[in-house]
Structures are given as C-alpha cells and as structure tokens.
N, CA, C and O of each residue as an XYZ file, in Angstrom:
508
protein
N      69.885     18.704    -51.756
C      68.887     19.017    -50.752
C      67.825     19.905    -51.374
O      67.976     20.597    -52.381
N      66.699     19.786    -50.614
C      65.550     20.502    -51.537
C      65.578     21.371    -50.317
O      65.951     21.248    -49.150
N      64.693     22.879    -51.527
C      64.434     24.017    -50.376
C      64.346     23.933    -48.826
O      65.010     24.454    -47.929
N      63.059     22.906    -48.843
C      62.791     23.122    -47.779
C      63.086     22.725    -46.190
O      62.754     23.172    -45.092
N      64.006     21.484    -46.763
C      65.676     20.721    -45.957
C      66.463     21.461    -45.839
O      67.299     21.388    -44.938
N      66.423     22.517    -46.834
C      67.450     23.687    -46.568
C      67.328     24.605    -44.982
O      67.876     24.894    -43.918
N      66.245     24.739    -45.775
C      65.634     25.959    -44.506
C      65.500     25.244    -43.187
O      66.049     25.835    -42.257
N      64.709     23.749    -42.791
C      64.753     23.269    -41.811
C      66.364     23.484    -41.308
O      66.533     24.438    -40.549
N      67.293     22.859    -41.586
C      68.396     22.980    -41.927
C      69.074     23.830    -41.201
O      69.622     23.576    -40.128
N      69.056     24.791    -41.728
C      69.202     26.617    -41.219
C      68.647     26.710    -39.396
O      69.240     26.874    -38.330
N      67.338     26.520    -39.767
C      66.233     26.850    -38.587
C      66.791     25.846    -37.527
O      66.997     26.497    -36.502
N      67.089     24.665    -37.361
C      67.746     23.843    -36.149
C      68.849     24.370    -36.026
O      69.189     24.804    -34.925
N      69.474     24.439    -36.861
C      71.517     25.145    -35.889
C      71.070     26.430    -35.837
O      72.094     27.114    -35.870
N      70.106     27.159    -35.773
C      69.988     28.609    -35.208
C      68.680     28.223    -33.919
O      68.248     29.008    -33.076
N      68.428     27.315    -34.051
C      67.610     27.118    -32.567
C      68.673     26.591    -31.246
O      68.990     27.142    -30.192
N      69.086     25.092    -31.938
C      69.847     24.566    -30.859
C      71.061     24.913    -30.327
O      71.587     24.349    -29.367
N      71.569     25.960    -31.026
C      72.761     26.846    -31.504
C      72.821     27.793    -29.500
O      73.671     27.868    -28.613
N      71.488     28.266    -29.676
C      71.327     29.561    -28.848
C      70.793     28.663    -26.996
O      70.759     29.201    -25.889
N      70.458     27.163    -27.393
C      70.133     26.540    -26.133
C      71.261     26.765    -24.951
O      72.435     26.436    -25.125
N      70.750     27.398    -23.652
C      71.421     27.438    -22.533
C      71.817     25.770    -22.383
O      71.185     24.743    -22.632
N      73.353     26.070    -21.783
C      73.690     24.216    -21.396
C      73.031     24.663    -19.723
O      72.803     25.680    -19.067
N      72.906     22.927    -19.567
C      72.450     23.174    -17.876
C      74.003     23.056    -16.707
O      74.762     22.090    -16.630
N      74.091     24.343    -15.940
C      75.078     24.609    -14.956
C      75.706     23.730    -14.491
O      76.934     23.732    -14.407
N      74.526     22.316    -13.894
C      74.995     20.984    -12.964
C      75.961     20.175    -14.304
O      76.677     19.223    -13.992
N      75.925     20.450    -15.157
C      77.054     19.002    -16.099
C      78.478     19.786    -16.125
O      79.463     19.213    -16.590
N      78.567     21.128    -15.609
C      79.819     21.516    -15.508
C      80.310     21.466    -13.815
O      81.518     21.511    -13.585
N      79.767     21.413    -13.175
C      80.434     21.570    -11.698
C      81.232     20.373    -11.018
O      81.113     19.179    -11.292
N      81.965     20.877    -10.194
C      83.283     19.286     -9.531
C      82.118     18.507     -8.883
O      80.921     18.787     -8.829
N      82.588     17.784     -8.558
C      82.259     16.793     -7.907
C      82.436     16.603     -6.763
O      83.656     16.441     -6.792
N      82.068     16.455     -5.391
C      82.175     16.575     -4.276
C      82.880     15.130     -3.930
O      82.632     13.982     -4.298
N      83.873     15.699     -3.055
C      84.821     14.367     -2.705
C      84.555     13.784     -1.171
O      84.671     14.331     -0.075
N      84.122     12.353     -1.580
C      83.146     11.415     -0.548
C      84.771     10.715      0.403
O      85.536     10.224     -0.426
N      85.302     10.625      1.807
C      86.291      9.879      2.311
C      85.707      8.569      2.279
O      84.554      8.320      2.631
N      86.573      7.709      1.830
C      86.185      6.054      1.973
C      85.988      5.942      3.880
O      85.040      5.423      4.469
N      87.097      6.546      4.445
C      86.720      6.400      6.189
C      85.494      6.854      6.630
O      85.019      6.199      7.558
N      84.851      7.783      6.231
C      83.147      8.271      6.634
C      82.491      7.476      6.131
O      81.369      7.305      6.609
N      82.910      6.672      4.974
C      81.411      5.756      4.563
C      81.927      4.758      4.924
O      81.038      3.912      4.833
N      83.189      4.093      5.438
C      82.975      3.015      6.181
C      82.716      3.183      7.186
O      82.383      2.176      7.810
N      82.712      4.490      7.918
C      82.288      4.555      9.612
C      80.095      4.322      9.533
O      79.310      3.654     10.206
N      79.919      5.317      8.313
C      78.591      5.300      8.487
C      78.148      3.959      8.340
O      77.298      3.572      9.142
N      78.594      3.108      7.395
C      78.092      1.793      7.361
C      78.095      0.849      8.356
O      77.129      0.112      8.557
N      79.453      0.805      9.210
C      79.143     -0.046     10.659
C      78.213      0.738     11.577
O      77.220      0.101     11.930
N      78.268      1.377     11.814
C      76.923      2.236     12.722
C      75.977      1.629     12.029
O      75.542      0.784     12.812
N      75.305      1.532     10.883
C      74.262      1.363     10.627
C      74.307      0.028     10.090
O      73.780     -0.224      9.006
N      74.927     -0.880     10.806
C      75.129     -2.056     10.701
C      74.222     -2.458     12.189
O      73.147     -3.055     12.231
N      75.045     -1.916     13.381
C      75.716     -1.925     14.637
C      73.618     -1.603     15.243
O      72.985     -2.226     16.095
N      73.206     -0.552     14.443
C      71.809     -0.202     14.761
C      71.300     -1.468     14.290
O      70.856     -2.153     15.212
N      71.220     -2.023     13.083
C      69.924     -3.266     12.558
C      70.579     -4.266     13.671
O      69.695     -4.750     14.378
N      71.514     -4.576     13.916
C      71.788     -5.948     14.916
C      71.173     -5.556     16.164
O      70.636     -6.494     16.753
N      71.074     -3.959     16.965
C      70.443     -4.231     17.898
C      69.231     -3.754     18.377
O      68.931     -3.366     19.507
N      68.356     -3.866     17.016
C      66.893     -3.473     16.621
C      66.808     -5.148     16.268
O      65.654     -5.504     16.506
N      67.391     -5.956     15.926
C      66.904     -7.359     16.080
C      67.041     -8.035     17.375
O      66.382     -9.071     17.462
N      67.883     -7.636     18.626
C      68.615     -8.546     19.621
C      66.590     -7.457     20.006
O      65.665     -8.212     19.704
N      66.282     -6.600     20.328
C      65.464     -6.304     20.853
C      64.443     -7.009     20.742
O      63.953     -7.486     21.766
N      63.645     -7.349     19.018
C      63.027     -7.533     18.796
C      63.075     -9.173     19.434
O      62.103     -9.747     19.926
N      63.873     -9.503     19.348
C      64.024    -11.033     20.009
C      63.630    -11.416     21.471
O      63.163    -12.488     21.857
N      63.972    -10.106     22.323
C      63.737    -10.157     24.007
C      61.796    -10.033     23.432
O      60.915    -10.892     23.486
N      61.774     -9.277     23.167
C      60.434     -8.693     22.784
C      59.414     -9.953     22.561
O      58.341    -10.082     23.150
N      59.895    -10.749     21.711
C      59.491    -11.814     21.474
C      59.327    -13.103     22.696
O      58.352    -13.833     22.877
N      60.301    -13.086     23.242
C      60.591    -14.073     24.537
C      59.847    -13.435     25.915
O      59.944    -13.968     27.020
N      59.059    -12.151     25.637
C      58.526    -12.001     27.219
C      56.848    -11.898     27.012
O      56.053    -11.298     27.737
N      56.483    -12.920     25.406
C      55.005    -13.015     25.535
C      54.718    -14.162     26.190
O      55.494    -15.080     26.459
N      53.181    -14.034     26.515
C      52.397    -14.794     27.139
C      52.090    -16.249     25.553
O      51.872    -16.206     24.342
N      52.250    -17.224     26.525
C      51.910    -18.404     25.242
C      50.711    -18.433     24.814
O      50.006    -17.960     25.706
N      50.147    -18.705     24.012
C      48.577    -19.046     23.862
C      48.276    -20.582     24.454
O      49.035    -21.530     24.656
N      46.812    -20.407     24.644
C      46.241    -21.183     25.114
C      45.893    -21.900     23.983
O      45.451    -21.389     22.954
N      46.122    -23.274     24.195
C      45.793    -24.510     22.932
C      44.131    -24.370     22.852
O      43.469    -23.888     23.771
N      43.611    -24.831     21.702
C      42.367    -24.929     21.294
C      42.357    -26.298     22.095
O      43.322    -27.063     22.104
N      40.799    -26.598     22.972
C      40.289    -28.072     23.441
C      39.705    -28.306     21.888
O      39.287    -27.501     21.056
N      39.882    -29.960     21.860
C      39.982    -30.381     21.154
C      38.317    -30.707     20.712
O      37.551    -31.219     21.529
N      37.865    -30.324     19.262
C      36.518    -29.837     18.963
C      36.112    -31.167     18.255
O      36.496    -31.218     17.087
N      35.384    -32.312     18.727
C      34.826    -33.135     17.679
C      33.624    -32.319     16.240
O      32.472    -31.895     16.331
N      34.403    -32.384     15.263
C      33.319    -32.152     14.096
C      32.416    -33.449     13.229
O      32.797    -34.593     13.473
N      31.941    -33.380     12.827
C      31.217    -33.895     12.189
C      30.615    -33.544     10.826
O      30.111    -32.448     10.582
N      30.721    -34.727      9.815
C      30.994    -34.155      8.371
C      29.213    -34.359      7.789
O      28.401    -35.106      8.335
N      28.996    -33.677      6.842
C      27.174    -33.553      6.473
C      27.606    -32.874      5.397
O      28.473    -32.004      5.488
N      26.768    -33.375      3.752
C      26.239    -33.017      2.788
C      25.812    -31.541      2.572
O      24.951    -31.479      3.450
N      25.824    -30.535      2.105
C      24.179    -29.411      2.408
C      24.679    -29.421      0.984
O      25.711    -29.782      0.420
N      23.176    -28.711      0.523
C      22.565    -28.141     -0.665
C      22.374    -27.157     -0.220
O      21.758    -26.859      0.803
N      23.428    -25.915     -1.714
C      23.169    -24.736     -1.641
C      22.835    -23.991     -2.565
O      23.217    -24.242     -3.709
N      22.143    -23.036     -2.324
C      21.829    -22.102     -3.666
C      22.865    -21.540     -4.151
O      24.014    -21.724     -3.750
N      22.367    -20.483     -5.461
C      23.235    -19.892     -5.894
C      23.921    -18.057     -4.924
O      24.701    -17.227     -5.391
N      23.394    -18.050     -3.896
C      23.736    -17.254     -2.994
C      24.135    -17.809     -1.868
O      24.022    -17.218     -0.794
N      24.634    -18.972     -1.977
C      25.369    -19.566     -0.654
C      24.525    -19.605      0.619
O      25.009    -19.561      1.750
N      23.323    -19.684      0.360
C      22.358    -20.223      1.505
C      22.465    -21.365      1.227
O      22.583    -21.884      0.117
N      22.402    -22.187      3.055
C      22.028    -23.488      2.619
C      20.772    -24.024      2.812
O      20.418    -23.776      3.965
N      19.921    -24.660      2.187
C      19.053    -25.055      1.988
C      18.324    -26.151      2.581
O      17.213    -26.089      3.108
N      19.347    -27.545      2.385
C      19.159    -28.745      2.913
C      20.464    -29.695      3.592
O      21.394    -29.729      2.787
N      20.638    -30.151      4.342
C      21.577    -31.067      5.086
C      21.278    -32.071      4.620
O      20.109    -32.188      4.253
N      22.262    -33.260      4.436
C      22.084    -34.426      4.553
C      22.937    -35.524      5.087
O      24.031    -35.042      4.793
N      23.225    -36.705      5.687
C      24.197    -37.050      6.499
C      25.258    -37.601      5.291
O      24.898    -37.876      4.147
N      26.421    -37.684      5.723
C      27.635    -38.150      4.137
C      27.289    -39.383      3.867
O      28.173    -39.843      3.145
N      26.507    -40.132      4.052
C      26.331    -41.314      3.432
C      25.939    -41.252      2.414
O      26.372    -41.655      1.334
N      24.799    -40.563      2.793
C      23.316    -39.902      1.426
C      23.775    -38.827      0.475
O      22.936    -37.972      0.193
N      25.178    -38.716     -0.155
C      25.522    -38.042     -1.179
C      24.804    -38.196     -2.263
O      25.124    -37.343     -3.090
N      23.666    -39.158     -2.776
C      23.185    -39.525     -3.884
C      21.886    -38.384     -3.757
O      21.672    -37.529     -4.616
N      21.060    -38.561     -2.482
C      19.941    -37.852     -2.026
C      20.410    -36.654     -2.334
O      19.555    -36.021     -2.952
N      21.302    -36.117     -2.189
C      21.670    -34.770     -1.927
C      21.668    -34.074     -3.014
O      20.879    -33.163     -3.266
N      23.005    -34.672     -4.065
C      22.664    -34.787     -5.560
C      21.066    -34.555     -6.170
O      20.416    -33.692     -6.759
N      20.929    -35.706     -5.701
C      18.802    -35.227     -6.397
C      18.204    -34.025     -6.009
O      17.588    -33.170     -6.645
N      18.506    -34.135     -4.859
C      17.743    -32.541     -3.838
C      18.537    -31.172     -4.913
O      18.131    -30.026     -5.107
N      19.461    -31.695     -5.313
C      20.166    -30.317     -5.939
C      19.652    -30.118     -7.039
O      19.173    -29.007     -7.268
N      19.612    -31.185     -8.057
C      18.971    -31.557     -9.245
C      17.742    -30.637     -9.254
O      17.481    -29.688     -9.994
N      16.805    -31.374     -7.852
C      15.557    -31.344     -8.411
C      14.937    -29.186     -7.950
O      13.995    -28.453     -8.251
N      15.781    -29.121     -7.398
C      15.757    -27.665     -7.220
C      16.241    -26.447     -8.173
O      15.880    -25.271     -8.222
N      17.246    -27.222     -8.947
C      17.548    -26.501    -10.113
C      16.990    -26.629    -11.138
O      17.342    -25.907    -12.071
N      16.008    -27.516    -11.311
C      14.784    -27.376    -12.626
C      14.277    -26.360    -12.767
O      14.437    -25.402    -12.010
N      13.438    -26.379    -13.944
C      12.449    -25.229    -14.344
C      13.141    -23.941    -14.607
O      12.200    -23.166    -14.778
N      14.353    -23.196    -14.751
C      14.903    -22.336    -15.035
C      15.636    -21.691    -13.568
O      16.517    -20.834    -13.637
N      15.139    -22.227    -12.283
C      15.827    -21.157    -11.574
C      16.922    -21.134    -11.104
O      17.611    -20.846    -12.082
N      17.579    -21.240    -10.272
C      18.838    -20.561    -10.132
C      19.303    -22.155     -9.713
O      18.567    -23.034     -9.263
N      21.163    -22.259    -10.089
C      21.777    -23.517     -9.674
C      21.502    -23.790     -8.323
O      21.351    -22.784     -7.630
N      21.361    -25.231     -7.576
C      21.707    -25.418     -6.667
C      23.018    -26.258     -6.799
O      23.279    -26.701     -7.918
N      23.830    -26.507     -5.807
C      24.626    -27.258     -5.754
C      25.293    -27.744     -4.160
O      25.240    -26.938     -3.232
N      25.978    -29.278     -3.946
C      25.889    -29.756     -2.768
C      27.476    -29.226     -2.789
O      28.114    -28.913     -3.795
N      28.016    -29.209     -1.165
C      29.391    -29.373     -0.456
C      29.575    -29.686      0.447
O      28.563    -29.848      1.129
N      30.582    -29.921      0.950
C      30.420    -30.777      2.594
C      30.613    -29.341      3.586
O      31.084    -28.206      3.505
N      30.081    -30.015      4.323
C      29.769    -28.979      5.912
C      30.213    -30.092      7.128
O      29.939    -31.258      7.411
N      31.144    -28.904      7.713
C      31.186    -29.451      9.287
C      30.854    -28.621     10.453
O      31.046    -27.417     10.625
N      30.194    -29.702     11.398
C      29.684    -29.361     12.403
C      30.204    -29.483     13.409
O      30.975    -30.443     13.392
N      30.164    -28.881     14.484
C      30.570    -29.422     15.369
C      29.856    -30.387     16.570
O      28.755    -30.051     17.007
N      30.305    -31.189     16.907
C      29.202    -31.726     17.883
C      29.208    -31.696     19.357
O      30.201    -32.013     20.012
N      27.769    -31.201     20.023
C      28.216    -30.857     21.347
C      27.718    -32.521     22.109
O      26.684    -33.106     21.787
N      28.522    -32.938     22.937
C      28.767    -34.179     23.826
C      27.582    -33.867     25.023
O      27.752    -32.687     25.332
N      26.517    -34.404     25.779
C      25.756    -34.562     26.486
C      26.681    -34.243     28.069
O      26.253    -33.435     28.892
N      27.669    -34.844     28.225
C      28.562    -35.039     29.054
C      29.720    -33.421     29.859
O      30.298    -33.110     30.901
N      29.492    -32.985     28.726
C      30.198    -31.648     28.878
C      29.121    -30.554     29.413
O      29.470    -29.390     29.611
C-alpha cells in the first residue's frame, strides 16, 4: 500500500468507526393479531359493497334523456385556409372544382389552402 492508501485507510475506520447507529434498526417489533386484521378487512369489505349497492339506487332514480329528433345532414366540399376558415363550399359532386379552388388559392407563395367535407344540416320547409 502506498502512503497515501495508508492514511485514507486510517481516516475511514476512524470516521465510520465513531458513526451513531440509527435507534429504529434496534427496536421490537410491534405484534399485529391476525383476528384485528381479519376483522378490519371485512368491514372494509362490507363498506365498498355498500357504497356500490348505493351507487346503483343512485343510478336507477335518474331521469332518462331525451333522444335526439332525428337531424337530416347534408354532405358539401369547403375549401379551407391555413387557419381553418372556410372559404368556399362546393356540392360533393364537384370535388374536382374544389381541388382547383384550393390549388388556385395556394399559388403565388401564400398560405395552403386545402378541401374537407362539411356537414350541414338541412332545415325541411315543412317543419
């Protein structure tokens, strides 16, 4: 060993030498009855079963919802910018038009357009 392994050497078993042990790794152990922790566990069994039977009445004394009337939509093309405005409609036949309209708006450097379908809804004369 060289000097200075020596001395390290020295200097750790006179440091760790003088370390307080900690109190809690010497003390008993407190003695748990298997009958208290099986009593606590059915009780707290006995509680979740009738925090669910509740939640169940709870459930059975709402009001139903009312069905949605039934909404005719209607499907249409639009061209949109690159901020999700839309720009132009077109009916779904004319996907080609729409295409161009997108095309021809995204020339010259400015911002993408691009088409997606949109639905509408349609209101009936009758209603």
């Amino acid at each position: 060993m060289t000097e200075r392994t020596k001395r390290w050497y020295l200097f750790a078993l006179t440091v760790y030498h003088f370390i307080p042990r900690s109190p809690l790794v010497h003390m008993a152990r407190k003695v748990v009855s298997r009958k208290a922790k099986a009593a606590e566990a059915e009780a707290a069994e006995k509680q979740a079963t009738a925090k669910k039977k509740a939640k169940k009445k709870r459930a059975s004394t709402r009001k139903s919802k009312k069905t949605a009337e039934n909404v005719r939509l209607r499907l249409y093309w639009g061209v949109f910018s690159q901020n999700l405005k839309r720009v132009a409609v077109f009916e779904f036949d004319q996907k080609k038009e729409a295409e161009k309209r997108a095309v021809e708006l995204s020339k010259g450097g400015k911002s993408p357009h691009f088409i997606q379908k949109v639905k509408e809804e349609i209101r009936l004369e009758g209603e």
